[in-house]
PDB file of N, CA, C and O in Angstrom:
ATOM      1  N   UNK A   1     -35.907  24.369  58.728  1.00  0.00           N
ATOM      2  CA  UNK A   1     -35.367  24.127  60.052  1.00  0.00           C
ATOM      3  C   UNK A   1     -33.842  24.202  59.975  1.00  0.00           C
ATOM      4  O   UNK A   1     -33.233  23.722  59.020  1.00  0.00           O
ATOM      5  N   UNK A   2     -33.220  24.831  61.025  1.00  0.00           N
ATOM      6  CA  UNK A   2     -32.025  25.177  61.166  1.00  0.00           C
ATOM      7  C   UNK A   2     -31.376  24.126  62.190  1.00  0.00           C
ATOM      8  O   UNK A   2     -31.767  23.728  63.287  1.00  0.00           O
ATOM      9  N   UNK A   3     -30.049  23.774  61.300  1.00  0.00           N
ATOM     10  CA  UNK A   3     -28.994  22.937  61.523  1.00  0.00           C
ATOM     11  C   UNK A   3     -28.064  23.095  63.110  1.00  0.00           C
ATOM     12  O   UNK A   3     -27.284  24.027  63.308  1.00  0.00           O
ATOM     13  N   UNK A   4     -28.267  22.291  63.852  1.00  0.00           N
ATOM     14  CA  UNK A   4     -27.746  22.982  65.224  1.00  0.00           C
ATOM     15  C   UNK A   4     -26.269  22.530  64.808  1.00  0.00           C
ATOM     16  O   UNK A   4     -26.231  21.399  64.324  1.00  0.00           O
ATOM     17  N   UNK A   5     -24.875  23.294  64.919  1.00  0.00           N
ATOM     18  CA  UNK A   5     -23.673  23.172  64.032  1.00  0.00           C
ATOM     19  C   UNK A   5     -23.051  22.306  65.322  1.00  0.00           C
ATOM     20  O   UNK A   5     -22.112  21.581  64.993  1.00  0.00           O
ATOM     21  N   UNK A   6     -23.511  22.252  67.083  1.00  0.00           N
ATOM     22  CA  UNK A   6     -22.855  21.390  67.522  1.00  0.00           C
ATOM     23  C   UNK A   6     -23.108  20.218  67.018  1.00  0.00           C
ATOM     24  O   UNK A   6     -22.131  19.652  66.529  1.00  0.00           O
ATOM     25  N   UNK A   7     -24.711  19.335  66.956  1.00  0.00           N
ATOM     26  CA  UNK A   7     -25.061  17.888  66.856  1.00  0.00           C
ATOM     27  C   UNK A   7     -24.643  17.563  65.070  1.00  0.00           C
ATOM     28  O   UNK A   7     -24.705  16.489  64.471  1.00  0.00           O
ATOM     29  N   UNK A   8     -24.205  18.963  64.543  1.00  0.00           N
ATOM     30  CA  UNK A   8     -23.822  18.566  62.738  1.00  0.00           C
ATOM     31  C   UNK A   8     -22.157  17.747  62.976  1.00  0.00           C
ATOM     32  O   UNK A   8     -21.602  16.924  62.248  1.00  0.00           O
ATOM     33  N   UNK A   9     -21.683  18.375  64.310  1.00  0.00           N
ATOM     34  CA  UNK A   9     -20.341  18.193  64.528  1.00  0.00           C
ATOM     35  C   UNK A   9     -20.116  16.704  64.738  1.00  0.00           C
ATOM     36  O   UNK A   9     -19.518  15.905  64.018  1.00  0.00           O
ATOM     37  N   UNK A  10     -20.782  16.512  65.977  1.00  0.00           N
ATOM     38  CA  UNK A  10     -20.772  15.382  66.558  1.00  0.00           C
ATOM     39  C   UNK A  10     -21.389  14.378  65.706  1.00  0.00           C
ATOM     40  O   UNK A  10     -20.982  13.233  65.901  1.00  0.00           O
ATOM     41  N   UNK A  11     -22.155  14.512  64.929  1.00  0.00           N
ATOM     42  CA  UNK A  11     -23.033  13.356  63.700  1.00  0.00           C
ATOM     43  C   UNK A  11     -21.645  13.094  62.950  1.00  0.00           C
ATOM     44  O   UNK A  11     -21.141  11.979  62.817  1.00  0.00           O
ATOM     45  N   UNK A  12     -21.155  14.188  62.523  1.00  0.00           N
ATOM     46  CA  UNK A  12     -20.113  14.092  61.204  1.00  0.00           C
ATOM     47  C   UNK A  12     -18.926  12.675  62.140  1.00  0.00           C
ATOM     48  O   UNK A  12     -18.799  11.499  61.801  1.00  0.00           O
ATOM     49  N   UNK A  13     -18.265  13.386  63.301  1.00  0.00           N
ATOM     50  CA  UNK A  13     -17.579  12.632  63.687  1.00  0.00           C
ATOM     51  C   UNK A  13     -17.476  11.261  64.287  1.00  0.00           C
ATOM     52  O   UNK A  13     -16.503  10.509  64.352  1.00  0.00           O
ATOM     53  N   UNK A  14     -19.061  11.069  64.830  1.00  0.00           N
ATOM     54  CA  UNK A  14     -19.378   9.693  65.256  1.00  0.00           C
ATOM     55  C   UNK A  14     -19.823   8.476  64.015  1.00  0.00           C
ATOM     56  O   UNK A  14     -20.258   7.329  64.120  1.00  0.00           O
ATOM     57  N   UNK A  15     -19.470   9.370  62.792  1.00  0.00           N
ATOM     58  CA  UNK A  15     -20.048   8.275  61.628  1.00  0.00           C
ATOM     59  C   UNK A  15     -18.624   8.082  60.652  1.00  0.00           C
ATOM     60  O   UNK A  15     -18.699   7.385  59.641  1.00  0.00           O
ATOM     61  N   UNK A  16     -17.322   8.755  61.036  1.00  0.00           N
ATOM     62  CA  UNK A  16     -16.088   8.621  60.840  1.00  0.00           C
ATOM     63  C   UNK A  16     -15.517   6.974  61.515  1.00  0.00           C
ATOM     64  O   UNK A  16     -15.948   6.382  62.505  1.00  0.00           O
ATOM     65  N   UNK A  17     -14.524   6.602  60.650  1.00  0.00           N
ATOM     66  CA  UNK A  17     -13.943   5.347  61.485  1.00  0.00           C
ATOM     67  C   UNK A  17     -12.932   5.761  62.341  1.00  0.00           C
ATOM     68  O   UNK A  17     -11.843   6.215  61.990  1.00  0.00           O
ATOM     69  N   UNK A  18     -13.335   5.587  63.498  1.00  0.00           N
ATOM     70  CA  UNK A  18     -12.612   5.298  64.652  1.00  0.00           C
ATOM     71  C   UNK A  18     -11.183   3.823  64.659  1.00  0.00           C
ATOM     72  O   UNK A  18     -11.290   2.599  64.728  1.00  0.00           O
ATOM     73  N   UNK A  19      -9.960   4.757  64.550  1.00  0.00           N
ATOM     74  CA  UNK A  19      -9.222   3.507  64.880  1.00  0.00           C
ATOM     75  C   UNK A  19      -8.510   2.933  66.219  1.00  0.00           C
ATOM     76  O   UNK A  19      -8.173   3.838  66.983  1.00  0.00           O
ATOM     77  N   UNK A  20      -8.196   1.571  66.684  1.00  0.00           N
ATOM     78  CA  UNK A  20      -8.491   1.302  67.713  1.00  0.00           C
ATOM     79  C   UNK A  20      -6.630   0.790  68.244  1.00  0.00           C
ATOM     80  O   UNK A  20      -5.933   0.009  67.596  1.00  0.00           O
ATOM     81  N   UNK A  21      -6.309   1.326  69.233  1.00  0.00           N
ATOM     82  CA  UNK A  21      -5.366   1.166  69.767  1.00  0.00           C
ATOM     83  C   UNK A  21      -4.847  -0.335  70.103  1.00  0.00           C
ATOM     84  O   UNK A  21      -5.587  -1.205  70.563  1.00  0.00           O
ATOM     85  N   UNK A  22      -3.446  -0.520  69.803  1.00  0.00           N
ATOM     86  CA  UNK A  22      -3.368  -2.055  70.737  1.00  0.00           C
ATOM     87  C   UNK A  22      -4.097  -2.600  72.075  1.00  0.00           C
ATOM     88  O   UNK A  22      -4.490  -3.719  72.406  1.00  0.00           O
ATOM     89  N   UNK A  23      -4.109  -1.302  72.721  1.00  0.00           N
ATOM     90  CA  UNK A  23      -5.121  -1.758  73.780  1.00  0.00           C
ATOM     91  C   UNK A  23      -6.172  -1.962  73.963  1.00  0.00           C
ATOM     92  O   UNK A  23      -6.565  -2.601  74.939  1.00  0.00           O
ATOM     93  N   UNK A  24      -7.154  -1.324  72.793  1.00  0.00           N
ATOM     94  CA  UNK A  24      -8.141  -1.358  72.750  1.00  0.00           C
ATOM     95  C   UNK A  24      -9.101   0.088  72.292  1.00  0.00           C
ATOM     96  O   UNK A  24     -10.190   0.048  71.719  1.00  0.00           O
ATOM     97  N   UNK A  25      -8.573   0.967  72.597  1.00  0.00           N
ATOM     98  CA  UNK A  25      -8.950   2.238  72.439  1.00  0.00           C
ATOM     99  C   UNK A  25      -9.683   2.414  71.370  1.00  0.00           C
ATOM    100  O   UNK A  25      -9.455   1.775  70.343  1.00  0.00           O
ATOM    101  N   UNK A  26     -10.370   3.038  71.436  1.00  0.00           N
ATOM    102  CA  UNK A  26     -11.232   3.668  70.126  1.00  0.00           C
ATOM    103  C   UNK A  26     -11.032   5.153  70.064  1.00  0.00           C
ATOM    104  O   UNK A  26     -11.257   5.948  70.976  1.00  0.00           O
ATOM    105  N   UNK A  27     -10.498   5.466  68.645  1.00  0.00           N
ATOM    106  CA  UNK A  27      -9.440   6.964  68.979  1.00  0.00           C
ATOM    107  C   UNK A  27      -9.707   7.303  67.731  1.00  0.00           C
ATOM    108  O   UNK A  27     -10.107   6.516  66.873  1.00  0.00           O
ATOM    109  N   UNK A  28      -9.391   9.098  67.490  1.00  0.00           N
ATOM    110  CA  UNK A  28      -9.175   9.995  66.475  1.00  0.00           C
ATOM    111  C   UNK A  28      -8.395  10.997  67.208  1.00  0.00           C
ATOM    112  O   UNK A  28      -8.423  11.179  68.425  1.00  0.00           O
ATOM    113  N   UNK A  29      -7.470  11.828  66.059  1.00  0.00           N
ATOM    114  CA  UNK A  29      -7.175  13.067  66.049  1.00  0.00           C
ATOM    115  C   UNK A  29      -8.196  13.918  65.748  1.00  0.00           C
ATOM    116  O   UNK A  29      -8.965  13.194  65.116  1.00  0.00           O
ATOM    117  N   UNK A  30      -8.795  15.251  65.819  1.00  0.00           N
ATOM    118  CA  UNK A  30      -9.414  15.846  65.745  1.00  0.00           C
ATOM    119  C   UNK A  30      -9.607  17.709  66.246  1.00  0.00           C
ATOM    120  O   UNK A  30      -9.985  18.385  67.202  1.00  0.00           O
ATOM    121  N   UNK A  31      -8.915  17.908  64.508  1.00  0.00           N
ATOM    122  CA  UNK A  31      -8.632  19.524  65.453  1.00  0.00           C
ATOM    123  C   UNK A  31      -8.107  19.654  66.523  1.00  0.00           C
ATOM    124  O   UNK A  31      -8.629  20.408  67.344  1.00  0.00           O
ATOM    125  N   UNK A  32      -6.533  18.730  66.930  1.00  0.00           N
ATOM    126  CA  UNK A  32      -5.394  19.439  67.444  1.00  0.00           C
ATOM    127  C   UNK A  32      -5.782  18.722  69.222  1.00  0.00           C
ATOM    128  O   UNK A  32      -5.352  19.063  70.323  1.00  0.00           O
ATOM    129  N   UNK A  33      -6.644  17.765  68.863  1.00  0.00           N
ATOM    130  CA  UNK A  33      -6.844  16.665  69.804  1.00  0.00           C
ATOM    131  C   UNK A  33      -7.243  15.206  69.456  1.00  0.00           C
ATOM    132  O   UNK A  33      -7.982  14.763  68.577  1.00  0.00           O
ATOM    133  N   UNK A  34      -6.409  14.515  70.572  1.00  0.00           N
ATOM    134  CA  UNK A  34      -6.638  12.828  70.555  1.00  0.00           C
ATOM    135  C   UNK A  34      -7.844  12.878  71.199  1.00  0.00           C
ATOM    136  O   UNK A  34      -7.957  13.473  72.271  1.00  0.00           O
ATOM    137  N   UNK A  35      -8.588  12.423  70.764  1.00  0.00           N
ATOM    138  CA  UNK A  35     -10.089  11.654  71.075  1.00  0.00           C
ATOM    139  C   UNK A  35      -9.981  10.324  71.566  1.00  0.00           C
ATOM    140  O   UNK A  35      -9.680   9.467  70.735  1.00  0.00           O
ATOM    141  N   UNK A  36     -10.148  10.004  72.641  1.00  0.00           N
ATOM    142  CA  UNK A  36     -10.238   8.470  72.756  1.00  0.00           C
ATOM    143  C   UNK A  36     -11.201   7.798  73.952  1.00  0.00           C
ATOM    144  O   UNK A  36     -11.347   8.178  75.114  1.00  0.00           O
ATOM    145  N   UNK A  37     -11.693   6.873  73.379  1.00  0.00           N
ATOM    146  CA  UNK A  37     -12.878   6.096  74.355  1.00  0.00           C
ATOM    147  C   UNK A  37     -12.618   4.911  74.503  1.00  0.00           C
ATOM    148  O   UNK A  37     -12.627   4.200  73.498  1.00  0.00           O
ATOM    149  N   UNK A  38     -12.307   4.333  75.801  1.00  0.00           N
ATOM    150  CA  UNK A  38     -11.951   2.826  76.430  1.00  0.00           C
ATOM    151  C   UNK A  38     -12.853   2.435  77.347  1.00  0.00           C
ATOM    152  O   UNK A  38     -13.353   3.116  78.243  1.00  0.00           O
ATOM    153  N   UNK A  39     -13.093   0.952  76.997  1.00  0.00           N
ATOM    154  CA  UNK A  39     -13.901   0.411  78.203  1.00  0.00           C
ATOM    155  C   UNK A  39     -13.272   0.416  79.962  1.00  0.00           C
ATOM    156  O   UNK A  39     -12.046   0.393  79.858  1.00  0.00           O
ATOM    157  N   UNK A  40     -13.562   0.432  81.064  1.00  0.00           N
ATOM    158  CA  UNK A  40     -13.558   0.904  82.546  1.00  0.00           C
ATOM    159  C   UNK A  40     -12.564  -0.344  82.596  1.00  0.00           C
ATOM    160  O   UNK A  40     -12.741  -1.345  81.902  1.00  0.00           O
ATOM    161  N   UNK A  41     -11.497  -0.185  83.489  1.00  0.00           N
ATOM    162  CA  UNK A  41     -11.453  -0.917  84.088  1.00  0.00           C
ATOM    163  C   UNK A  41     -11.507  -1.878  84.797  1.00  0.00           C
ATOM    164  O   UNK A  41     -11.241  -3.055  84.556  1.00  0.00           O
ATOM    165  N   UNK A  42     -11.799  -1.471  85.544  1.00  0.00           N
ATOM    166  CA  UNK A  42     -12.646  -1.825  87.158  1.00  0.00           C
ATOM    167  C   UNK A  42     -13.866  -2.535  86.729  1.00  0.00           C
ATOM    168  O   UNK A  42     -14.300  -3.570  87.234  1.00  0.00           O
ATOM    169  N   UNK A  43     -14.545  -1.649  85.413  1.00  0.00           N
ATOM    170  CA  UNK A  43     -16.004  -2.094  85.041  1.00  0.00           C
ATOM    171  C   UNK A  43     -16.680  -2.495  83.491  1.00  0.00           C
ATOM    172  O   UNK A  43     -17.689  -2.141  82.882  1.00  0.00           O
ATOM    173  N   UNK A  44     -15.756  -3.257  83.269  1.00  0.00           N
ATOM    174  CA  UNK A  44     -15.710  -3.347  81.621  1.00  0.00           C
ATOM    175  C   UNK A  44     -16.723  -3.384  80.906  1.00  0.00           C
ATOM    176  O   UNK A  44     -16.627  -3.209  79.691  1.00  0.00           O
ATOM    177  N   UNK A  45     -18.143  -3.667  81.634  1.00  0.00           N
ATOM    178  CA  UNK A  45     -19.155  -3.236  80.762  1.00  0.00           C
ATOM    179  C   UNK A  45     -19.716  -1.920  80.386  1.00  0.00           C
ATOM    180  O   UNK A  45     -20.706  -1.580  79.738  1.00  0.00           O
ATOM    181  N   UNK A  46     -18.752  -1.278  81.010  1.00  0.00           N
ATOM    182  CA  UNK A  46     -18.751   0.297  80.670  1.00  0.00           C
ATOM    183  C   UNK A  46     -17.622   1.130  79.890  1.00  0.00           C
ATOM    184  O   UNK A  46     -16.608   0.613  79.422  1.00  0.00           O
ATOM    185  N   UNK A  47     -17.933   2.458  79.819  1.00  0.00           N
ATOM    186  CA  UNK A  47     -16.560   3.173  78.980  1.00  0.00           C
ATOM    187  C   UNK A  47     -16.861   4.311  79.606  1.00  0.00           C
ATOM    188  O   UNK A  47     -17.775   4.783  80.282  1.00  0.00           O
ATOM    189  N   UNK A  48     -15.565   4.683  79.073  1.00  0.00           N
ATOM    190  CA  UNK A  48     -15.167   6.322  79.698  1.00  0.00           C
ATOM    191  C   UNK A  48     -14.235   7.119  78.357  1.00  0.00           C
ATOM    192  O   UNK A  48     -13.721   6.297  77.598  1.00  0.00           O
ATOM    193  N   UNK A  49     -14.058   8.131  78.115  1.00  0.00           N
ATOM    194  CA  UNK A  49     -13.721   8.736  78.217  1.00  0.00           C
ATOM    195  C   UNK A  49     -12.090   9.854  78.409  1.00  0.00           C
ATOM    196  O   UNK A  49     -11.905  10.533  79.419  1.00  0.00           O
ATOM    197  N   UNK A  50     -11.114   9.811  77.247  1.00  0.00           N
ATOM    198  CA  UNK A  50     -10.167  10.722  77.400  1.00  0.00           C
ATOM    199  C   UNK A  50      -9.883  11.973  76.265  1.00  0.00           C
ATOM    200  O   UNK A  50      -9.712  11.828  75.054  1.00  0.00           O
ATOM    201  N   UNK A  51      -9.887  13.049  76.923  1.00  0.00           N
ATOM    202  CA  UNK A  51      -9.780  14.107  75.778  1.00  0.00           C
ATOM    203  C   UNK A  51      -7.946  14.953  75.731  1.00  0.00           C
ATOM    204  O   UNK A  51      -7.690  15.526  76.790  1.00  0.00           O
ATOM    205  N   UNK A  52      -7.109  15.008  74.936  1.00  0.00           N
ATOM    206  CA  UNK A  52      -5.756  15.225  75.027  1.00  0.00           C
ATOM    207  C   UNK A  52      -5.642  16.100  73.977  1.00  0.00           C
ATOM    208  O   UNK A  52      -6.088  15.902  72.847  1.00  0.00           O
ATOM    209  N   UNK A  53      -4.715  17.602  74.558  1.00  0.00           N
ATOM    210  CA  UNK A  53      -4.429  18.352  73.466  1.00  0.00           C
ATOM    211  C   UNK A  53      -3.091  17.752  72.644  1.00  0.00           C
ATOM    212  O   UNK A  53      -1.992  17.496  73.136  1.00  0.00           O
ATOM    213  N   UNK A  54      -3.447  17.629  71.466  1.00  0.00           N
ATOM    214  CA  UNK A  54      -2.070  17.039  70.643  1.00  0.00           C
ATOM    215  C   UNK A  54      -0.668  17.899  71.165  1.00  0.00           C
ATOM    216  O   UNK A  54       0.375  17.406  71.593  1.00  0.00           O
ATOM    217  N   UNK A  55      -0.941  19.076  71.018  1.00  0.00           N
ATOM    218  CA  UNK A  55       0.183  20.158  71.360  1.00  0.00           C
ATOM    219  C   UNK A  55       1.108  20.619  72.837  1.00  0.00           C
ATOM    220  O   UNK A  55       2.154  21.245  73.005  1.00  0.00           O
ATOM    221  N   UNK A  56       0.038  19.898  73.836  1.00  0.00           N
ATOM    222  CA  UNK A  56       0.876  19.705  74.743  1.00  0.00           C
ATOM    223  C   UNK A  56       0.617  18.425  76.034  1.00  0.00           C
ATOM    224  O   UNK A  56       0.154  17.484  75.390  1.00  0.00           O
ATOM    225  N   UNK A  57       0.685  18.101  77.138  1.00  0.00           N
ATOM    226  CA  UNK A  57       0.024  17.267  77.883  1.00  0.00           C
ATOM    227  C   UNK A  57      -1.197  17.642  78.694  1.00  0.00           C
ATOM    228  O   UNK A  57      -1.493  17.113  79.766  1.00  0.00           O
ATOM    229  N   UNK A  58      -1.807  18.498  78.157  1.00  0.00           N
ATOM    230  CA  UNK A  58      -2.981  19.116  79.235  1.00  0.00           C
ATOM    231  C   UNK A  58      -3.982  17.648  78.382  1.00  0.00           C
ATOM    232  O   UNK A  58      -4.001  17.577  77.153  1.00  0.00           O
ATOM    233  N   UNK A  59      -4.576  16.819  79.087  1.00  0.00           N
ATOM    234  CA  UNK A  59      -5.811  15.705  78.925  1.00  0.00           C
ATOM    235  C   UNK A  59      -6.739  16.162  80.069  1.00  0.00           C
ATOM    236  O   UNK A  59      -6.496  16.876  81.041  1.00  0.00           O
ATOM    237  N   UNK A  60      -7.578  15.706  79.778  1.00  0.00           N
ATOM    238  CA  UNK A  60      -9.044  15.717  80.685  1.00  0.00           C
ATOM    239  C   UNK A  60      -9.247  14.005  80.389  1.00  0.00           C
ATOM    240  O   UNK A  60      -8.841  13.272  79.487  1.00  0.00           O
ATOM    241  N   UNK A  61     -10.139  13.754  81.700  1.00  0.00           N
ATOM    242  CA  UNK A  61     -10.898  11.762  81.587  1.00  0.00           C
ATOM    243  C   UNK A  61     -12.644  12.460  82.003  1.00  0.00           C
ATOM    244  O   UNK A  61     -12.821  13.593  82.450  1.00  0.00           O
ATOM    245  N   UNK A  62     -13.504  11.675  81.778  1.00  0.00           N
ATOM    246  CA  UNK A  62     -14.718  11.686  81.933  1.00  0.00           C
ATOM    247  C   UNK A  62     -15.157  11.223  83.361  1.00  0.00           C
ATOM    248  O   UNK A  62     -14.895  10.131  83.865  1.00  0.00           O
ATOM    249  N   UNK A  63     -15.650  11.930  83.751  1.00  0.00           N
ATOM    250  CA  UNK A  63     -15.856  11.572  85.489  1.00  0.00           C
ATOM    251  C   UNK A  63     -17.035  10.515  85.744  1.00  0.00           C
ATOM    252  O   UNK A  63     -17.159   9.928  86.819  1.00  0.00           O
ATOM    253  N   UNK A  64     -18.128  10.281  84.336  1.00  0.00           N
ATOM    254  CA  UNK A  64     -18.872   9.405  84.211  1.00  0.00           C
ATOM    255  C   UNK A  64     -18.544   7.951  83.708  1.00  0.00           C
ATOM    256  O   UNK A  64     -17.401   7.926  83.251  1.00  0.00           O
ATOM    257  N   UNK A  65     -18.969   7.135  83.665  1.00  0.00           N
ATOM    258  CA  UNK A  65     -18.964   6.157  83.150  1.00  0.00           C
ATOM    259  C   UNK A  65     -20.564   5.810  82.082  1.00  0.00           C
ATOM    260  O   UNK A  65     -21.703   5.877  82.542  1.00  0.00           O
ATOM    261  N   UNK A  66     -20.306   5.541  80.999  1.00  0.00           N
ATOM    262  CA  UNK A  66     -21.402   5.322  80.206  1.00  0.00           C
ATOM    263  C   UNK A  66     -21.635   3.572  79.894  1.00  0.00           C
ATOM    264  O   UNK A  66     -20.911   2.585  80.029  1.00  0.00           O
ATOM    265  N   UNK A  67     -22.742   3.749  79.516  1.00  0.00           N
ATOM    266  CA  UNK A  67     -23.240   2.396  79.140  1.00  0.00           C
ATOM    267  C   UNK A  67     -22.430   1.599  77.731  1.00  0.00           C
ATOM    268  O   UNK A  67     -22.340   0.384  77.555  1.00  0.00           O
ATOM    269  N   UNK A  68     -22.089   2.305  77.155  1.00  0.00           N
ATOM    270  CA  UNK A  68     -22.276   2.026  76.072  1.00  0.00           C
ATOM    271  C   UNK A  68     -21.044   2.835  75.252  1.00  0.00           C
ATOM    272  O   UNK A  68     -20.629   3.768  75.938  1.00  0.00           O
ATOM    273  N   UNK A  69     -20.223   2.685  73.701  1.00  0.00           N
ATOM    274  CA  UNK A  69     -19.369   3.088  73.594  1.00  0.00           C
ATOM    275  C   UNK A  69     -19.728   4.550  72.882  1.00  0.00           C
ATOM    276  O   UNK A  69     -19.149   5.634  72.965  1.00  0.00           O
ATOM    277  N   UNK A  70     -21.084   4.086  72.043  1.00  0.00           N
ATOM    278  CA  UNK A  70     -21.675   5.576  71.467  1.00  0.00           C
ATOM    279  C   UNK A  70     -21.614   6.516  72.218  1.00  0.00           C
ATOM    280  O   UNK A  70     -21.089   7.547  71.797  1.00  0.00           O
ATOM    281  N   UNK A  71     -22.158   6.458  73.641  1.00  0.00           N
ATOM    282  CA  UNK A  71     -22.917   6.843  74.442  1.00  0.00           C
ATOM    283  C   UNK A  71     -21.360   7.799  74.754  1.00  0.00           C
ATOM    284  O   UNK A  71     -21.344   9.017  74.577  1.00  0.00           O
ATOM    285  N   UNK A  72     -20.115   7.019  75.235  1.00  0.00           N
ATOM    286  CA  UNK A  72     -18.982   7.865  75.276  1.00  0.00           C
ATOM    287  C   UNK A  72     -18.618   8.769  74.179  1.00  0.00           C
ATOM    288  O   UNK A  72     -18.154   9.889  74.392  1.00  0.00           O
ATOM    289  N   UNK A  73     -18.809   8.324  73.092  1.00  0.00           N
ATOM    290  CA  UNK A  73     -18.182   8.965  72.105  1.00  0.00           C
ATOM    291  C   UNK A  73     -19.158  10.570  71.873  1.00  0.00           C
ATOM    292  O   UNK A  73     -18.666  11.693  71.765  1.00  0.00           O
ATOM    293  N   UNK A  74     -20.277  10.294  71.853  1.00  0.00           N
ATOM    294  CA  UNK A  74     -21.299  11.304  71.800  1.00  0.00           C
ATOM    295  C   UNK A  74     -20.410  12.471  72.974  1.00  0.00           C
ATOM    296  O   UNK A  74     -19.886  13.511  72.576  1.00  0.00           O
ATOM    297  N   UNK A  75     -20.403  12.135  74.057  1.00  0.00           N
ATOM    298  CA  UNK A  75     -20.184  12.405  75.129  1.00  0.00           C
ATOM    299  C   UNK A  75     -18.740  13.750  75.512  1.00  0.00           C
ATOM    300  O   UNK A  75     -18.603  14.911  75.898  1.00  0.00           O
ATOM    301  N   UNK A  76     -17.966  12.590  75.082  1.00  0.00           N
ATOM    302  CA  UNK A  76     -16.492  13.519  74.185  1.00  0.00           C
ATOM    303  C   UNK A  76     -16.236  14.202  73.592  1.00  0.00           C
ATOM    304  O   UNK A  76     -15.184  14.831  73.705  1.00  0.00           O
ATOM    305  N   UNK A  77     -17.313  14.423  72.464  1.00  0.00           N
ATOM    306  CA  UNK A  77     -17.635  14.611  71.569  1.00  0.00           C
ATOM    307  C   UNK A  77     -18.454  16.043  71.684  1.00  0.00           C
ATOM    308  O   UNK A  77     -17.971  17.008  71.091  1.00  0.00           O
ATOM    309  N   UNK A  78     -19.358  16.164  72.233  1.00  0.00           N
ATOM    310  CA  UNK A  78     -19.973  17.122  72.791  1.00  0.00           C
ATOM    311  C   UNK A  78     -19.055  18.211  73.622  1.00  0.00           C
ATOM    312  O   UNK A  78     -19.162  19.421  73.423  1.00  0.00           O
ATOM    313  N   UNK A  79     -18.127  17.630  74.593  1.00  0.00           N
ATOM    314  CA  UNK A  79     -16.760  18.547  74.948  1.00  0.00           C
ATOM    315  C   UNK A  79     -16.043  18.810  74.393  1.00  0.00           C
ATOM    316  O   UNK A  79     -15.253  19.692  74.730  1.00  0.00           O
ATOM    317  N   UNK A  80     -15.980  18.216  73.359  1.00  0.00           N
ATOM    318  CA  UNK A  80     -14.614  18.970  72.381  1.00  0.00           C
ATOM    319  C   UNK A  80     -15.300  19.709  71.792  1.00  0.00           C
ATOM    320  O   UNK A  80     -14.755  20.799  71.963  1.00  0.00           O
ATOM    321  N   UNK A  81     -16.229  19.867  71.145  1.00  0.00           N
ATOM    322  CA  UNK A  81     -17.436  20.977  70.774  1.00  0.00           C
ATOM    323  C   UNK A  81     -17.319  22.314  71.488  1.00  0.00           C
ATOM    324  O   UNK A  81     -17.103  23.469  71.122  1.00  0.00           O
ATOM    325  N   UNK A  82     -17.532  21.745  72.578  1.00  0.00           N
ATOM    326  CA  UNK A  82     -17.570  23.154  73.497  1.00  0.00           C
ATOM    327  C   UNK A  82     -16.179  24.125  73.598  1.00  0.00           C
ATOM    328  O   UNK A  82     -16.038  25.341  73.728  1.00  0.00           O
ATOM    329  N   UNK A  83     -15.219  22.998  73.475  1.00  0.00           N
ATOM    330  CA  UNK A  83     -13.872  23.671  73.667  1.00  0.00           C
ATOM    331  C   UNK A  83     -13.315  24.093  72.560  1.00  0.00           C
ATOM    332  O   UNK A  83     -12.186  24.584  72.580  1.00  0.00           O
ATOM    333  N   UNK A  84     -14.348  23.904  70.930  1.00  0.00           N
ATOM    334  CA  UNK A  84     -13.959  24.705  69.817  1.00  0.00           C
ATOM    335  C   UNK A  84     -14.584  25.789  69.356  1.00  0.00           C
ATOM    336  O   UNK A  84     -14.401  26.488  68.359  1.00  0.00           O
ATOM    337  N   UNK A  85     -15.697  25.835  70.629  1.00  0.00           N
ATOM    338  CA  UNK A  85     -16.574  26.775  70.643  1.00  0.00           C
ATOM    339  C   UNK A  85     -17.242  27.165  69.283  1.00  0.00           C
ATOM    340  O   UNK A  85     -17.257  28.228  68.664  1.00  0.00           O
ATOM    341  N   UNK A  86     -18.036  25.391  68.921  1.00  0.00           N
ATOM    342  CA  UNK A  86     -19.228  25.056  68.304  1.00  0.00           C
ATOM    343  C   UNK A  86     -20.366  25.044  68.484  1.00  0.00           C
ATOM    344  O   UNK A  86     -20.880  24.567  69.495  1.00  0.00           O
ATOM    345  N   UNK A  87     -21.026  25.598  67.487  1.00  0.00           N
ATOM    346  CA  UNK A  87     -22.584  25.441  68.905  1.00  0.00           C
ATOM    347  C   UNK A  87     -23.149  26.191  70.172  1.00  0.00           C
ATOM    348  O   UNK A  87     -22.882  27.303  70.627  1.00  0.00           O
ATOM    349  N   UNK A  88     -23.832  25.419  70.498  1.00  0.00           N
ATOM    350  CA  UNK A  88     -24.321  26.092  72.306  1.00  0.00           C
ATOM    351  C   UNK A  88     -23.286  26.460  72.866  1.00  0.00           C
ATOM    352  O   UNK A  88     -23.331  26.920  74.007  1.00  0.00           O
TER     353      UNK A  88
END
């Protein structure tokens, strides 16, 4: 059985330590982007979501809110995939 190279991506990186901002953030660099996942605001039993090119200010935020912090990170995680054009 063959290795799907996006979910090899996202396994590798969700089992990396995440370090966590004064504020709280749960963050990596990663191939020429900040990765970072914070609980909501508004809704702190939730998280969201920010993706930032190191190289300039173009960021994207997650228009969802997830349950859970995996659940973001997977999530992020899966888009930066796409935008290294890994995988599917």
């Amino acid at each position: 059985m063959s290795v799907n190279p996006r979910d090899e991506f996202v396994k590798t990186w969700l089992n990396r330590r995440w370090k966590t901002s004064g504020a709280g953030a749960k963050w990596q660099n990663i191939r020429g982007f900040n990765v970072s996942v914070v609980r909501d605001f508004d809704d702190p039993s939730t998280w969201k979501w920010r993706l930032k090119s190191i190289d300039s200010d173009v960021e994207e935020f997650s228009s969802d809110l997830f349950d859970s912090e995996q659940f973001a990170k997977r999530d992020v995680l899966l888009k930066l995939a796409g935008k290294l054009g890994i995988g599917n």
